[in-house]
DRENVEXNU-217893 format. One record per residue (C-alpha): residue in one letter; x, y, z. Coordinates in steps of 0.001 Angstrom, whole numbers. Layout:
BEGIN
+-------+---------+---------+---------+
| torti |      xx |      yy |      zz |
+-------+---------+---------+---------+
|     A |       X |       Y |       Z |
...
+-------+---------+---------+---------+
//
This chain:
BEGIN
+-------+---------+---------+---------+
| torti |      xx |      yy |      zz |
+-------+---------+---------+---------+
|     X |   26101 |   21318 |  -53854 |
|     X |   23407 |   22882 |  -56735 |
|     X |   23076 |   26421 |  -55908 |
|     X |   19183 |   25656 |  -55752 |
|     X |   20087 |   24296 |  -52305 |
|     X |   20274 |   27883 |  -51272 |
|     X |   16827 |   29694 |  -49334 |
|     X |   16349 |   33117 |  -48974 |
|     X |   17133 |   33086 |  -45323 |
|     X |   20444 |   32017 |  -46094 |
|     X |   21432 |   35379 |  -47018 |
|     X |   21226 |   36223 |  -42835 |
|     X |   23800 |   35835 |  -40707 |
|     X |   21328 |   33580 |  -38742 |
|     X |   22659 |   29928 |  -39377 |
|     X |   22663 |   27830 |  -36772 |
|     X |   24117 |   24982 |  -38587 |
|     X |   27018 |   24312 |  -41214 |
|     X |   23922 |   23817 |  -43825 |
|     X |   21813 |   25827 |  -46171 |
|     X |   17990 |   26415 |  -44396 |
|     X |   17072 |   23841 |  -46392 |
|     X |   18573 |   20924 |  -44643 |
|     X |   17850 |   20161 |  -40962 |
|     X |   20429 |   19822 |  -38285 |
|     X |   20073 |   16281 |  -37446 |
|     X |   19351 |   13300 |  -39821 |
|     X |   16492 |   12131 |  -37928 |
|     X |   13390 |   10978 |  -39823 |
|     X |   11178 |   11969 |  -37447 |
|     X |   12672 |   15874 |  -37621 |
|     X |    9179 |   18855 |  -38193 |
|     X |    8854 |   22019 |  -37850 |
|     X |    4684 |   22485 |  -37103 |
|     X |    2364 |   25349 |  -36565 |
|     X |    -833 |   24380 |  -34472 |
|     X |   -4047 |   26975 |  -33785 |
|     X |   -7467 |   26046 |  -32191 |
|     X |  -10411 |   28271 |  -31510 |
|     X |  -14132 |   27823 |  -29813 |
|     X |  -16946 |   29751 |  -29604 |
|     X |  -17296 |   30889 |  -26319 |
|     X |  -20664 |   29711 |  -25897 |
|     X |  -19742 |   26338 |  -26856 |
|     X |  -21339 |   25993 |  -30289 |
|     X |  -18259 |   25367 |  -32100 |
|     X |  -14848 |   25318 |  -32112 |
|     X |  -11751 |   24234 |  -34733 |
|     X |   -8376 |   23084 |  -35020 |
|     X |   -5636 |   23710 |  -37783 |
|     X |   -2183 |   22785 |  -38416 |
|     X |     530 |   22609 |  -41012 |
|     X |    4342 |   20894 |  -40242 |
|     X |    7406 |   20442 |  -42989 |
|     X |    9206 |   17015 |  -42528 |
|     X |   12427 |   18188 |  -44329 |
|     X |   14155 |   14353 |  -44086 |
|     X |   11131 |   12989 |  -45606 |
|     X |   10403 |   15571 |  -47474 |
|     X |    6662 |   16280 |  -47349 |
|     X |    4479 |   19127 |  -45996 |
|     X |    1031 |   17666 |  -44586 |
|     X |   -1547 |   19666 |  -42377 |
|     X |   -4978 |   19425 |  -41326 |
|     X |   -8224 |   21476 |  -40471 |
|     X |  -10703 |   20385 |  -38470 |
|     X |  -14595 |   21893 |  -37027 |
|     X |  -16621 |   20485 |  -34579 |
|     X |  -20380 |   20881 |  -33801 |
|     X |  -23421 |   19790 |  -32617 |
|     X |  -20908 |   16460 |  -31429 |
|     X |  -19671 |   15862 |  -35026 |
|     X |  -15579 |   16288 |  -35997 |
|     X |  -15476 |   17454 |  -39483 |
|     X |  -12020 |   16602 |  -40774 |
|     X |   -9495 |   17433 |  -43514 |
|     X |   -6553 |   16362 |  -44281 |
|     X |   -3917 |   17543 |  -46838 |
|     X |    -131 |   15869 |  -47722 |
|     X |    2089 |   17438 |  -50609 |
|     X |    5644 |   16667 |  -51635 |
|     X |    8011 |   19624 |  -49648 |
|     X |   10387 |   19294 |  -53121 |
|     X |    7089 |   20663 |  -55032 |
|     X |    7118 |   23960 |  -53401 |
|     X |    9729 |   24127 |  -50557 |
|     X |    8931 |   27843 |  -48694 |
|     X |    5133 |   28124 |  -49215 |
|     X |    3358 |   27391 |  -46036 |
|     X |     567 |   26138 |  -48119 |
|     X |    -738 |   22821 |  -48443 |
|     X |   -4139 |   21192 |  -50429 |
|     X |   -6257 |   24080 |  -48927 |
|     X |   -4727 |   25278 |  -46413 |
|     X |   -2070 |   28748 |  -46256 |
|     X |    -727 |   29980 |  -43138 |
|     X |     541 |   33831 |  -43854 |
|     X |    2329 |   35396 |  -40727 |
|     X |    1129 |   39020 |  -41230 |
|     X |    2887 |   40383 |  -38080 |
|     X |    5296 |   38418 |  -36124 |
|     X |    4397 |   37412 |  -32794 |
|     X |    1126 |   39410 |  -33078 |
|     X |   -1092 |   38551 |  -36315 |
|     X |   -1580 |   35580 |  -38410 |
|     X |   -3820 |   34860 |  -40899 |
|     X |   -5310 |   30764 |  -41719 |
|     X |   -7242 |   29911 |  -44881 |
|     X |   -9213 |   26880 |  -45853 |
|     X |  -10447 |   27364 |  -49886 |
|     X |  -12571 |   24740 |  -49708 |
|     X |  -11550 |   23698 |  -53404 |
|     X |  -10806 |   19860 |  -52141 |
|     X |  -13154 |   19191 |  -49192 |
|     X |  -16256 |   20534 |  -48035 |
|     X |  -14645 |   22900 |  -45239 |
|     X |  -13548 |   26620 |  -45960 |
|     X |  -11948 |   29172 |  -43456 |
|     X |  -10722 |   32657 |  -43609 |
|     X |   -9066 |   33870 |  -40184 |
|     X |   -7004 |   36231 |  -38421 |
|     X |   -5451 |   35854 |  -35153 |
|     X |   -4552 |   38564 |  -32659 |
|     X |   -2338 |   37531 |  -29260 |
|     X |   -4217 |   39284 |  -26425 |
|     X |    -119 |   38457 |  -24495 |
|     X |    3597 |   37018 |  -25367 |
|     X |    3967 |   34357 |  -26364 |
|     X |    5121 |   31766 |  -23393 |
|     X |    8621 |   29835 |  -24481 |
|     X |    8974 |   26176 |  -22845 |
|     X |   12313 |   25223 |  -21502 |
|     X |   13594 |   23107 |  -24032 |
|     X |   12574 |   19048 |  -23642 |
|     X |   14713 |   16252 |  -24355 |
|     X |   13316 |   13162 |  -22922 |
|     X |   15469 |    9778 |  -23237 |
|     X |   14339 |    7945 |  -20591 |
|     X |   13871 |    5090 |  -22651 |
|     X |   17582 |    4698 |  -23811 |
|     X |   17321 |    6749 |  -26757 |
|     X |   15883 |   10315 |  -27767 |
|     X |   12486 |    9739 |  -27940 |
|     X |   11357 |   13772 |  -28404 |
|     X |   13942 |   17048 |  -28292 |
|     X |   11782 |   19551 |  -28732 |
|     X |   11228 |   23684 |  -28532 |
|     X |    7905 |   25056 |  -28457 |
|     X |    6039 |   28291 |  -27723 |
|     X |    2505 |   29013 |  -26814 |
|     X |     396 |   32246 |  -27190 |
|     X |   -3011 |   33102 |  -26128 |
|     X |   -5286 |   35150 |  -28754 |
|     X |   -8554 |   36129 |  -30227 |
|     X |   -9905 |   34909 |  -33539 |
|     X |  -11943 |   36780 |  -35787 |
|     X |  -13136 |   35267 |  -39491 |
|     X |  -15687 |   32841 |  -40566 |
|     X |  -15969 |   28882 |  -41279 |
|     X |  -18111 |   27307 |  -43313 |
|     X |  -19036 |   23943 |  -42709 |
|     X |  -20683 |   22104 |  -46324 |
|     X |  -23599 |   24739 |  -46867 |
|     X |  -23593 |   26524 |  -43451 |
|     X |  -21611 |   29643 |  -42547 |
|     X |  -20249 |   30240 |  -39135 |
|     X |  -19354 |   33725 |  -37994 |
|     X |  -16113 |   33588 |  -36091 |
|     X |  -16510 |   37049 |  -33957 |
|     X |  -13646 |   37107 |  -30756 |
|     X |  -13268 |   33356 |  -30327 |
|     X |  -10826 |   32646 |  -27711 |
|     X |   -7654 |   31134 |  -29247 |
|     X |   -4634 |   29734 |  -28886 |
|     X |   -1676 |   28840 |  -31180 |
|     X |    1585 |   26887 |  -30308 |
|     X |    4882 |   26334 |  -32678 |
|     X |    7140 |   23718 |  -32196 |
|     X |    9972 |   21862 |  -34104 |
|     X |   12760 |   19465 |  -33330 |
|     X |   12260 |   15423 |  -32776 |
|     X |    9217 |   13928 |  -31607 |
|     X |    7656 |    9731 |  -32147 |
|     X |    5087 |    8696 |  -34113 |
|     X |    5535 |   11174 |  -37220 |
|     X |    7587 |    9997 |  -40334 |
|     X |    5777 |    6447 |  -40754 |
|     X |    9010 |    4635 |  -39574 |
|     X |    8640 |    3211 |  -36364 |
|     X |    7006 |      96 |  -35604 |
|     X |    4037 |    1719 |  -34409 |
|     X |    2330 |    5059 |  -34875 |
|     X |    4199 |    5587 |  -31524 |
|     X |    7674 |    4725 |  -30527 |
|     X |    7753 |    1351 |  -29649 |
|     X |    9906 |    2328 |  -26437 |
|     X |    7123 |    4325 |  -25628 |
|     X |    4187 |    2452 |  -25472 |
|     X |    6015 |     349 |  -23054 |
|     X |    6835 |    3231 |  -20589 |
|     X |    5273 |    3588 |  -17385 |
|     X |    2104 |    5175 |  -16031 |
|     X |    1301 |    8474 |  -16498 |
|     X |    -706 |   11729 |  -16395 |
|     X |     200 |   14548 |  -18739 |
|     X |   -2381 |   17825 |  -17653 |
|     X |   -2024 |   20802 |  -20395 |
|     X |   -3580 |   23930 |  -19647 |
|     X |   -4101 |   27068 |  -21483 |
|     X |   -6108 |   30130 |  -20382 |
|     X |   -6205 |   33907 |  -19329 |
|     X |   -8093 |   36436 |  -18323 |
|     X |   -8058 |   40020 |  -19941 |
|     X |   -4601 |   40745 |  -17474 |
|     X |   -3134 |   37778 |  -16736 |
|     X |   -1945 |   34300 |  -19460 |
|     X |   -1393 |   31071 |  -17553 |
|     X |     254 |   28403 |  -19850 |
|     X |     914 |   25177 |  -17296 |
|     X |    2413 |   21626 |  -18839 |
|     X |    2596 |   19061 |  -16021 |
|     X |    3272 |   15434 |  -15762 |
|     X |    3299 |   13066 |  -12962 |
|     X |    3850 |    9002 |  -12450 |
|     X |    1298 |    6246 |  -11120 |
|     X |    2437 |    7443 |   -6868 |
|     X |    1602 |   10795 |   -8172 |
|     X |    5015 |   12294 |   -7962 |
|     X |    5624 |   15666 |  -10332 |
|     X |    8188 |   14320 |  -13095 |
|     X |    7779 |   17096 |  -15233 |
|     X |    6376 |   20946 |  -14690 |
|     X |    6631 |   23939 |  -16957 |
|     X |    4840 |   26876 |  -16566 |
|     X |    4749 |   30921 |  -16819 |
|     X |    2123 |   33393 |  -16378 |
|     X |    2447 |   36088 |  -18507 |
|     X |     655 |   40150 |  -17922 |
|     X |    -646 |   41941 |  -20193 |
|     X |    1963 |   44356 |  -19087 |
|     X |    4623 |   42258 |  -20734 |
|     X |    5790 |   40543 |  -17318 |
|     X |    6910 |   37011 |  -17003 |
|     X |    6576 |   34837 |  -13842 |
|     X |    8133 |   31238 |  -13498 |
|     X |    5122 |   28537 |  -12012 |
|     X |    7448 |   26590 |   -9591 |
|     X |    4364 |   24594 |   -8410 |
|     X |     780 |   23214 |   -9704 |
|     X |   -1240 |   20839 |   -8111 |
|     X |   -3763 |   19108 |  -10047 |
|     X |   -6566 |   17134 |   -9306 |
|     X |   -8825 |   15667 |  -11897 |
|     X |  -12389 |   14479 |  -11302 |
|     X |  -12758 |   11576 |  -14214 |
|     X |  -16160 |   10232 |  -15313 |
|     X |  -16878 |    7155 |  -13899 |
|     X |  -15418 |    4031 |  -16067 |
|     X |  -13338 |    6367 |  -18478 |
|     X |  -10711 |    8764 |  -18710 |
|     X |  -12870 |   11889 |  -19598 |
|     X |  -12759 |   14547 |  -16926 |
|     X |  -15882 |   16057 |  -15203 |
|     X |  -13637 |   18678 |  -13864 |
|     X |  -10056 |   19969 |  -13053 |
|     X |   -9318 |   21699 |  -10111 |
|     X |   -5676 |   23079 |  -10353 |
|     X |   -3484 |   25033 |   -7549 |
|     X |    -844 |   26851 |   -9357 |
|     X |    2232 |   28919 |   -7521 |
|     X |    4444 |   31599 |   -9177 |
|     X |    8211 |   32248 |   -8525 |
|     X |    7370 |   35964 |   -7056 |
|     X |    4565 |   34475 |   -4780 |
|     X |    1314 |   34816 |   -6424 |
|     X |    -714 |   31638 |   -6208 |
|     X |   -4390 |   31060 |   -8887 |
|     X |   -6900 |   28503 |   -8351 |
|     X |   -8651 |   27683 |  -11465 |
|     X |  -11066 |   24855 |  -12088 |
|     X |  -11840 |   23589 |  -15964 |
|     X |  -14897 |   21704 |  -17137 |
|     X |  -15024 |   20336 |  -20333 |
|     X |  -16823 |   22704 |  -23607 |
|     X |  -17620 |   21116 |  -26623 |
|     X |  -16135 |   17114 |  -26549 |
|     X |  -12980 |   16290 |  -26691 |
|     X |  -11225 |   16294 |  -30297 |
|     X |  -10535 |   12986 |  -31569 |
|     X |   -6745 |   13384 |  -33202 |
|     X |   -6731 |   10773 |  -35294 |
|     X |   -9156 |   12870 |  -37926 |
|     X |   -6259 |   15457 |  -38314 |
|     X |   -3657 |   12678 |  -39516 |
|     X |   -1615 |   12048 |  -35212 |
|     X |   -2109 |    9032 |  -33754 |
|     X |   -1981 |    6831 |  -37169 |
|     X |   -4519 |    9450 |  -39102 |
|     X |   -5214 |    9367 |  -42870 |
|     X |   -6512 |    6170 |  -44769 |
|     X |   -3535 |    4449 |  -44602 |
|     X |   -2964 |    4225 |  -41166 |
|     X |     473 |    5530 |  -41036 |
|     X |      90 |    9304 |  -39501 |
|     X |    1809 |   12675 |  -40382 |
|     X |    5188 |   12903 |  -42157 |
|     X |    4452 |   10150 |  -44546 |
|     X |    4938 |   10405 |  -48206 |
|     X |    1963 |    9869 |  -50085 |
|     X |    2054 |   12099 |  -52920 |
|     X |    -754 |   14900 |  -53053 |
|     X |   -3856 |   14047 |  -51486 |
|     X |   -6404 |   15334 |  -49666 |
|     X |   -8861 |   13556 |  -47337 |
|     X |  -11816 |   14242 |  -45786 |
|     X |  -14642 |   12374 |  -43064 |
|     X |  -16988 |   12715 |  -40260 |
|     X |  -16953 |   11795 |  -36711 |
|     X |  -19792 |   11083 |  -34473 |
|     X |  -18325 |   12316 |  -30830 |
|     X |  -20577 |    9626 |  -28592 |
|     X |  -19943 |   10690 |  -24914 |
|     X |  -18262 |    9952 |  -23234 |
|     X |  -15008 |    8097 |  -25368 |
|     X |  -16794 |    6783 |  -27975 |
|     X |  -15384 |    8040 |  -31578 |
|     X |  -17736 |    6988 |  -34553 |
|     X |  -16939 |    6816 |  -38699 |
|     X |  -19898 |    5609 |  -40185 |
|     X |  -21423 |    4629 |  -37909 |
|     X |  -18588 |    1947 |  -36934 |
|     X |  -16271 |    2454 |  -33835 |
|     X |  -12395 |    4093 |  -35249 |
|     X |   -9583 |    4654 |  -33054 |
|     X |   -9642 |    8245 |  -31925 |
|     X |   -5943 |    9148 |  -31528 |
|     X |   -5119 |   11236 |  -28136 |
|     X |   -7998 |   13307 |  -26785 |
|     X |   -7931 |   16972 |  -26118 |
|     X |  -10447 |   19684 |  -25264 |
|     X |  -11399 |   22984 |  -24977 |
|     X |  -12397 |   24392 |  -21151 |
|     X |  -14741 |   26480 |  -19240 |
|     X |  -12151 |   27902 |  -16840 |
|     X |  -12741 |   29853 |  -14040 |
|     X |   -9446 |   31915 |  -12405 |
|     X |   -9953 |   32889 |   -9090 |
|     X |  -13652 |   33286 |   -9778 |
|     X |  -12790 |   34758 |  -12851 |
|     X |  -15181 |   32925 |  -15360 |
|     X |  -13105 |   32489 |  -19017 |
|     X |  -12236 |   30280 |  -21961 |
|     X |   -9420 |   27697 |  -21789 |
|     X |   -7802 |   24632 |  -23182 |
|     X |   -7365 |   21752 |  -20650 |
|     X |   -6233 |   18566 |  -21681 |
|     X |   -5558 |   15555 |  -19220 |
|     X |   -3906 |   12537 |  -20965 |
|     X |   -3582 |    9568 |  -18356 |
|     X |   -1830 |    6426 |  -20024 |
|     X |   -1939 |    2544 |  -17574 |
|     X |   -3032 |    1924 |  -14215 |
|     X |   -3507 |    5317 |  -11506 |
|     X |   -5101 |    3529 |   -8214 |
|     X |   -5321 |    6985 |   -6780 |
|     X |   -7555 |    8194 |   -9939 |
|     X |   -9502 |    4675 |   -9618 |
|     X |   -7877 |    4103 |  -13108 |
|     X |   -7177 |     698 |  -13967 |
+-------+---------+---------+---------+
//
């Protein structure tokens, strides 16, 4: 093995494999390793997304930036060859530069290859919030292994959107980081998801993300088509550095009539030492259409992230037609999975949030068909 193998971290004692850094601990295609940030405007007149992930076993880096306003998703879209330049977390336009661990970040958008620049820093306002690590192979093989953390922030920074600067003054944000095995990224399956997947039963997946200026709630729930819990994860975090398990959340969506678009989410949550919140979410800004950041079977080709495809950069514009109704010049394009920013109030707390309810087949007790 070439000496060139070899990455700086290799000179820790922090190996968790018999490998150099550079090689991933399971052959797996579908293997990534992906930061993920969104902010919003707390007054609802814009809001962005921004990721980056390294697909070591098919060697490419691709990430994505993303602004919406005024009901238009302004996308971009950047894939390089990981061989090119294996530890810069840059890609196209976008750099990711972790100024402080755990505490300050820094994202940048030049601008030099589509019409969208950025420049911002993120503070956490609380600790970041660890999921239990999820395998799920319900489906008779490993469909997603995955570790993940969450953290709830402030951004501060500008965007600017073609010819018109926004001022990015104490946006509420939030930032994940996840890596292990998940479908649909690596352009191998059948489908842009796993084909054992799309065949699984009924579902509602509710993500929610939001704090006040004490208290971080991070809640991931999932439940069949009787409405039984199949999957709950949850902490709230204190400002104080405390950590509480959620042991129980009920949640009850109010969908717009004929679609899968809330109107509102009321949500019941219960902590291990006894506390209980009520919060209820309704929706700010629309919801983001994923396909314009390269999920779902993004970029031209149709294939998604993790694809080889050279360096490129792309770049469009969605019309966001309430209420499911995702627009590319003028002609209908699939939207990917749907997520959205929240106004959130917390025990009549009024704040900023990120609630996402994903509902897949028939749920008679929603009046989903």
């Amino acid at each position: 093995m070439s000496t060139r193998a070899l990455h700086s971290l290799d000179e820790t004692l922090m190996h968790q494999t018999p490998w150099p850094f550079r090689f991933a601990g399971t052959s797996d295609h579908r293997f990534y390793d992906r930061h993920w940030f969104a902010g919003v405007d707390p007054a609802g007149e814009a809001g962005f997304l921004s990721g980056m992930a390294i697909y070591k076993n098919m060697h490419v880096c691709d990430g994505y930036g993303a602004v919406q306003r005024n009901r238009r998703q302004h996308n971009a879209r950047w894939s390089r060859p990981l061989a090119a330049d294996p530890e810069s977390t840059a890609v196209g336009d976008l750099s990711v530069e972790i100024l402080e661990p755990f505490r300050r970040l820094r994202v940048r958008w030049s601008g030099a290859g589509a019409p969208l620049s950025a420049d911002l820093e993120y503070t956490s306002s609380f600790d970041p919030y660890t999921e239990e690590h999820y395998l799920d192979a319900s489906t008779g093989r490993i469909t997603q292994e995955v570790t993940r953390y969450n953290q709830i922030g402030r951004w501060n920074g500008s965007l600017c959107l073609e010819d018109q600067r926004i001022e990015v003054s104490d946006w509420w944000g939030v930032r994940d980081h996840s890596w292990g095995v998940r479908p649909g990224v690596g352009g191998m399956d059948r489908s842009v998801a796993d084909p054992a997947a799309v065949r699984a039963a009924p579902m509602m997946h509710s993500v929610l993300y939001c704090a006040t200026e004490s208290t971080s709630i991070c809640i991931s729930r999932r439940e069949d088509s009787a409405g039984r819990v199949t999957y709950l994860d949850g902490e709230v975090i204190g400002a104080d550095g405390t950590h509480t398990t959620v042991i129980r959340a009920d949640v009850t969506p109010r969908f717009v009539s004929g679609a899968r678009t809330y109107e509102s989410v009321s949500l019941h949550a219960v902590c291990a030492d006894g506390r209980s919140f009520d919060i209820e979410a309704r929706p700010l800004l629309e919801p983001w259409a994923y396909a314009g950041t390269g999920y779902d079977g993004g970029y031209a080709d149709g294939k998604g992230l993790g694809v080889p495809r050279g360096e490129i950069v792309e770049h469009d514009v969605y019309d966001l037609v309430p209420t499911e109704q995702v627009l590319l010049d003028g002609n209908p394009t699939p939207s990917g999975h749907r997520e959205q920013f929240a106004r959130v109030v917390i025990d009549g707390v009024e704040t900023t949030g990120y609630c996402t309810v994903m509902t897949r087949g028939a749920l008679p007790h929603y009046g989903l068909e």
